[in-house]
C-alpha positions as CSV (number, residue, x, y, z in Angstrom):
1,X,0.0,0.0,0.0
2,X,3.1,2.0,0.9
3,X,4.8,1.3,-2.5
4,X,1.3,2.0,-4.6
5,X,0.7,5.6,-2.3
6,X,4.4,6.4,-3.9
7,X,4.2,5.6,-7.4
8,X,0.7,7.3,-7.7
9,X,2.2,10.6,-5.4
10,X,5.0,10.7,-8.4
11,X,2.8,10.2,-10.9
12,X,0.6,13.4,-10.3
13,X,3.6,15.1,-9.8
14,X,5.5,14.2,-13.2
15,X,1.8,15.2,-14.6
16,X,2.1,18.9,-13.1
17,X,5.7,18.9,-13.8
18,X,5.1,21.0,-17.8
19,X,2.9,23.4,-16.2
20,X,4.9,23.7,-13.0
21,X,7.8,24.9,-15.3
22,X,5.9,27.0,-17.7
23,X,3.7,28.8,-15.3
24,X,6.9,29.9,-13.0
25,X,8.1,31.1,-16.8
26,X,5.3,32.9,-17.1
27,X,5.8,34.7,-13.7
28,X,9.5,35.8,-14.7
29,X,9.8,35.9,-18.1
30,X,6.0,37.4,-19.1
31,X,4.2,39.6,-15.8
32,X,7.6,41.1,-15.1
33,X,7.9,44.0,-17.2
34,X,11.9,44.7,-17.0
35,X,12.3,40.8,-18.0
36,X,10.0,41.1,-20.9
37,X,11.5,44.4,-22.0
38,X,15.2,42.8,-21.6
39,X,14.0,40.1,-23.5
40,X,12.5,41.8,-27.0
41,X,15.4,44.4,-26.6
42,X,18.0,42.2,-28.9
43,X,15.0,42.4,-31.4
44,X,16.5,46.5,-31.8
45,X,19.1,44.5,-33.9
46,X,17.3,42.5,-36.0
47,X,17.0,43.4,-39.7
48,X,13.3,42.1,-39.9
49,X,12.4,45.3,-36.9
50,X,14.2,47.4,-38.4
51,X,12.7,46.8,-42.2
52,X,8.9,47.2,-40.5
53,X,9.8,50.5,-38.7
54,X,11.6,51.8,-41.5
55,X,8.7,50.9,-44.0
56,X,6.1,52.4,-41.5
57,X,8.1,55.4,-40.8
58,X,9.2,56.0,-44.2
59,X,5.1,55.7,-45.7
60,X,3.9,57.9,-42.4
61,X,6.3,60.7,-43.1
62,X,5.3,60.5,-47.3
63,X,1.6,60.2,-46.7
64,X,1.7,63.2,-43.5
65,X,3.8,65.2,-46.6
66,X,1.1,64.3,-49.3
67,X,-2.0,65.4,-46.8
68,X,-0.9,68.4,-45.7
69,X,1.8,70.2,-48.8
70,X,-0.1,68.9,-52.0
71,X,1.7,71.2,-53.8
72,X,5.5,71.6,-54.7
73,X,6.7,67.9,-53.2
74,X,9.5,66.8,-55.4
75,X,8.9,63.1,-56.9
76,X,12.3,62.2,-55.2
77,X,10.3,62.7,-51.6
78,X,9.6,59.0,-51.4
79,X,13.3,57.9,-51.8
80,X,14.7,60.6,-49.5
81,X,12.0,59.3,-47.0
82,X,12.7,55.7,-47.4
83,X,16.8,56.6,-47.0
84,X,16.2,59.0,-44.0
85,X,13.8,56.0,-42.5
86,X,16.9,53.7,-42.6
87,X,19.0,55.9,-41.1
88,X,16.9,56.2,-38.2
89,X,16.6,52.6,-37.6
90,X,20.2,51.8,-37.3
91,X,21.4,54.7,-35.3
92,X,22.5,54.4,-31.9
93,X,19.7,55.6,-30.7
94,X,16.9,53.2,-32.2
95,X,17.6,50.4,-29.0
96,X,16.4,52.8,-26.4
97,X,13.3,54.2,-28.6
98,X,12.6,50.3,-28.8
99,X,12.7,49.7,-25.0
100,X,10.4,52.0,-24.8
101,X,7.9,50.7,-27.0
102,X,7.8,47.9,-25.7
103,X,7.4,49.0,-22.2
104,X,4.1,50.6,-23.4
105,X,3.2,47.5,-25.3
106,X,3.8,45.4,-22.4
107,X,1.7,47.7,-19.9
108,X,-1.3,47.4,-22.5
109,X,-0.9,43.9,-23.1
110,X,-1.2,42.7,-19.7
111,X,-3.8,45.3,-19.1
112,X,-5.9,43.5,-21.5
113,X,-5.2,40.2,-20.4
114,X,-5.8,40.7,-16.3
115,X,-9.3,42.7,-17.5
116,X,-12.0,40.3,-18.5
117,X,-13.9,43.9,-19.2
118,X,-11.2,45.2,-21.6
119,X,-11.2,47.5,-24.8
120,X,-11.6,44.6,-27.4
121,X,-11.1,47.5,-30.6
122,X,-9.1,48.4,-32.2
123,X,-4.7,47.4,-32.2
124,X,-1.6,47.1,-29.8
125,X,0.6,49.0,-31.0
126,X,3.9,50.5,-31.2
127,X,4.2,54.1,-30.9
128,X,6.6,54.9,-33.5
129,X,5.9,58.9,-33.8
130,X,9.4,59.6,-32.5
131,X,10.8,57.6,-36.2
132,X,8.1,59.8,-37.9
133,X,9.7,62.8,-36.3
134,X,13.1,61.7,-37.0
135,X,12.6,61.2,-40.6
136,X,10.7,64.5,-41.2
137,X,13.7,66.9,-39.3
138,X,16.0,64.7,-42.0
139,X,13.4,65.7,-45.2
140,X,13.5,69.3,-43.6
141,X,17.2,69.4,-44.2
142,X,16.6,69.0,-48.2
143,X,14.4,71.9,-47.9
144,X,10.9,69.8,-47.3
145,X,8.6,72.5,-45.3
146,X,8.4,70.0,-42.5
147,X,8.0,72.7,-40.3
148,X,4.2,73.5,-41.1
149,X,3.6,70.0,-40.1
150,X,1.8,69.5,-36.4
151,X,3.4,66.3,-34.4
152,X,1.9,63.7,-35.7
153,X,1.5,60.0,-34.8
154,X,2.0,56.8,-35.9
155,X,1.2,53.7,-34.9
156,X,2.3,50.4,-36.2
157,X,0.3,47.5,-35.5
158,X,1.3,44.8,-34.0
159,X,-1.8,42.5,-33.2
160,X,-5.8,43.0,-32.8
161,X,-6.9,43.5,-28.9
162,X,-9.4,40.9,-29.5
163,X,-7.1,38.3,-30.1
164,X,-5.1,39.5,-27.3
165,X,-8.1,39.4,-24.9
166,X,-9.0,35.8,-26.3
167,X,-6.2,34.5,-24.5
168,X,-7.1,36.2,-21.2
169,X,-9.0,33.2,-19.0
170,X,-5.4,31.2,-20.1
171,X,-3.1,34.0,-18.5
172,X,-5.2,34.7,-16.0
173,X,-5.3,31.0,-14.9
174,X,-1.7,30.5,-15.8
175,X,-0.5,33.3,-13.8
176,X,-2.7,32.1,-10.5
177,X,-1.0,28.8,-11.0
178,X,2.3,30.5,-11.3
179,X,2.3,31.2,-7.4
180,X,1.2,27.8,-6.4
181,X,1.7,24.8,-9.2
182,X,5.7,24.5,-8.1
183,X,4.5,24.6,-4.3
184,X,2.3,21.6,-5.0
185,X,5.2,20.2,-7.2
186,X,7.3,20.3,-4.4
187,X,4.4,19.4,-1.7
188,X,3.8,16.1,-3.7
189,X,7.5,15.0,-4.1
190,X,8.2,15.6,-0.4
191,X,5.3,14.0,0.9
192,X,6.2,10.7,-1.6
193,X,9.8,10.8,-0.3
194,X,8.2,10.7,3.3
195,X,5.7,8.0,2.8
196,X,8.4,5.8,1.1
197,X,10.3,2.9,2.8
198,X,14.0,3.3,4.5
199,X,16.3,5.7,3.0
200,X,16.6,3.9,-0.3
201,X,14.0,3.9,-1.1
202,X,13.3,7.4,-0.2
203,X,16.2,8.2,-2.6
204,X,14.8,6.3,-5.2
205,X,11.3,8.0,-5.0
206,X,13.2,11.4,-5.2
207,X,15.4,10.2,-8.4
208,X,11.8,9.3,-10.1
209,X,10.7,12.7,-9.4
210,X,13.0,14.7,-11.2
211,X,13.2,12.9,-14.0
212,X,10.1,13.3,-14.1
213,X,10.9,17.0,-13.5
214,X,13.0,16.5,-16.6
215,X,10.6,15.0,-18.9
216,X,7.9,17.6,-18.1
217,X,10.5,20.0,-19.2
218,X,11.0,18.0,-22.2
219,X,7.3,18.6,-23.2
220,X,8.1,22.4,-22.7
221,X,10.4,22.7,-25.3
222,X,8.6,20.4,-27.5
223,X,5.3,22.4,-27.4
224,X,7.4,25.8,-28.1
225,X,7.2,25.7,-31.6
226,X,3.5,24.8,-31.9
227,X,2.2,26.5,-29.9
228,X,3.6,29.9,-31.1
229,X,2.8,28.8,-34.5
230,X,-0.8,28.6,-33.4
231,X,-0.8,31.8,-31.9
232,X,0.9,33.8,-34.5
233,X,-1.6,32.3,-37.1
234,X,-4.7,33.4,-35.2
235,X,-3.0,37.0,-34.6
236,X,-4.4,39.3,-37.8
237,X,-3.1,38.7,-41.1
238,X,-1.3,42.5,-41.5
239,X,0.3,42.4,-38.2
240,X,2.1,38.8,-38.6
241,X,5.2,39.7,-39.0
242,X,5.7,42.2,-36.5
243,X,3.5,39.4,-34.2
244,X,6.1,36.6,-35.3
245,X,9.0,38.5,-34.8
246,X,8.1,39.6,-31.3
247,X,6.3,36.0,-30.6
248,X,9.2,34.1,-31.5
249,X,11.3,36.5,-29.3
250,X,9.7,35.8,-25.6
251,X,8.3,32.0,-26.5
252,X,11.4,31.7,-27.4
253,X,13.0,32.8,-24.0
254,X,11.0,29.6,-22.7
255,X,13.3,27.2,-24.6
256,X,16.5,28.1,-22.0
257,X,14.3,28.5,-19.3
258,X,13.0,24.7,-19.5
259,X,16.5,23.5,-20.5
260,X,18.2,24.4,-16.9
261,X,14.9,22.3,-15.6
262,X,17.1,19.6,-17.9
263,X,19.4,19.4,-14.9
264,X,16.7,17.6,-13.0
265,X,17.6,14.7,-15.3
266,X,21.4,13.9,-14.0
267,X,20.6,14.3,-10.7
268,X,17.7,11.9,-10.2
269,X,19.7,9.7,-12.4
270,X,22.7,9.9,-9.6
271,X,20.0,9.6,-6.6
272,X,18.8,6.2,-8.3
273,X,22.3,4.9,-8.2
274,X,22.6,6.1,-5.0
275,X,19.7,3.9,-3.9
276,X,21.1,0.5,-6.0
277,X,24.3,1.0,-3.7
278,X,25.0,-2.5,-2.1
279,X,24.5,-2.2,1.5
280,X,28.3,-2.6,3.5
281,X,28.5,-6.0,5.4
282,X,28.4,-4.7,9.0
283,X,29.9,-7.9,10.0
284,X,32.4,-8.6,8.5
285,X,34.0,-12.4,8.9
286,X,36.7,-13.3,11.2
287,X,39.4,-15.6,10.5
């Protein structure tokens, strides 16, 4: 009965193990703002950002040109724009206009996630007025009248809020699980390696455990790809690539995050050997 009360306490616990390991994820990698932010800010680099802030910066400035001076634009307006856009994307500044961004997106994100009543309309987006700005002071130096313009904005859209607030009862049940799932992990295994028989036994029970740790942590990585497939493919069509980008980004932050879980796997591997050690012969024979 002893033996059966084990196996079925270490069962239930390699079962929590995925969620035990993506739920603390999502407490330190996705609610934490400073960990999200740290962890889109290599995207500042990629050449996939920077060609969809360029493009959107680059129209904006032609189109806010084109609406407000009709008259007297030169035709070579659109290939100045597109060469000043570029040039704003890869100066030294563009990594700390795209912290920022994403600081906001991340505050609205989660906004609409914890809020069951939230804003469904319209986009999340990223405020990219200070590229439009950037790229009309450049046109101004070729003699463009830039300075009749108001400050104008520009958003570039990432994802719809509705498909943002679709996965709301998820996060919001992921991130209440997030405090207690590893507490119950932990509550399960220790209660297993008290119920269990002598002390090899009890190191046995523990060895199972985290490799079961280990193959729940297995799952993880295997479902990465999947499931932000799934994701990006419900997001709206326009916004895909910016949605990709960024989704491939923080999933993708869960793929070291489940790997040091990996560790589990050598050290329940070394308890189990630990528990086949062949007992010392306390009395030894005399001659």
């Amino acid at each position: 009965m002893r033996a059966f009360s084990v196996f079925v306490l270490v069962v239930v616990a390699t079962v929590l193990a995925p969620l035990a390991v993506a739920s603390t994820w999502v407490g330190a990698r996705v609610d934490d703002q400073q960990s999200y932010v740290d962890t889109v800010a290599p995207l500042a680099d990629d050449p996939a950002v920077r060609e969809v802030m360029a493009d959107a910066a680059a129209a904006g400035a032609v189109k806010a040109l084109q609406e407000r001076i009709p008259v007297g634009l030169p035709d070579a307006v659109t290939g100045w724009a597109d060469a000043a856009a570029r040039k704003v994307v890869e100066s030294p500044d563009f990594p700390e206009f795209w912290r920022k961004a994403n600081e906001d997106v991340h505050g609205e994100v989660i906004a609409i996630l914890e809020d069951p009543d939230a804003d469904r309309s319209g986009y999340v987006t990223v405020d990219a007025a200070p590229l439009l700005a950037q790229v009309l002071l450049d046109l101004e130096d070729r003699g463009i009248p830039v300075a009749l313009l108001p400050r104008l904005p520009l958003e570039v859209r990432v994802v719809e809020r509705a498909k943002v607030a679709e996965g709301g009862p998820a996060y919001r049940a992921t991130h209440g699980a997030a405090r207690w799932l590893p507490l119950v992990w932990l509550g399960l295994v220790g209660l297993a390696v008290v119920v269990a028989s002598g002390w090899r036994g009890r190191l046995r029970t523990a060895g199972f455990a985290l490799l079961g740790l280990a193959l729940g942590a297995v799952l993880v990585l295997l479902a990465v790809d999947p499931v932000t497939d799934l994701v990006v493919d419900r997001a709206e069509v326009d916004g895909q690539a910016m949605v990709r980008i960024m989704l491939d980004a923080v999933l993708g932050s869960l793929t070291p995050w489940a790997r040091t879980f990996l560790l589990a796997a050598p050290a329940g591997l070394v308890l189990l050997a630990g528990s086949s050690w062949p007992a010392r012969d306390r009395h030894p024979a005399t001659s």
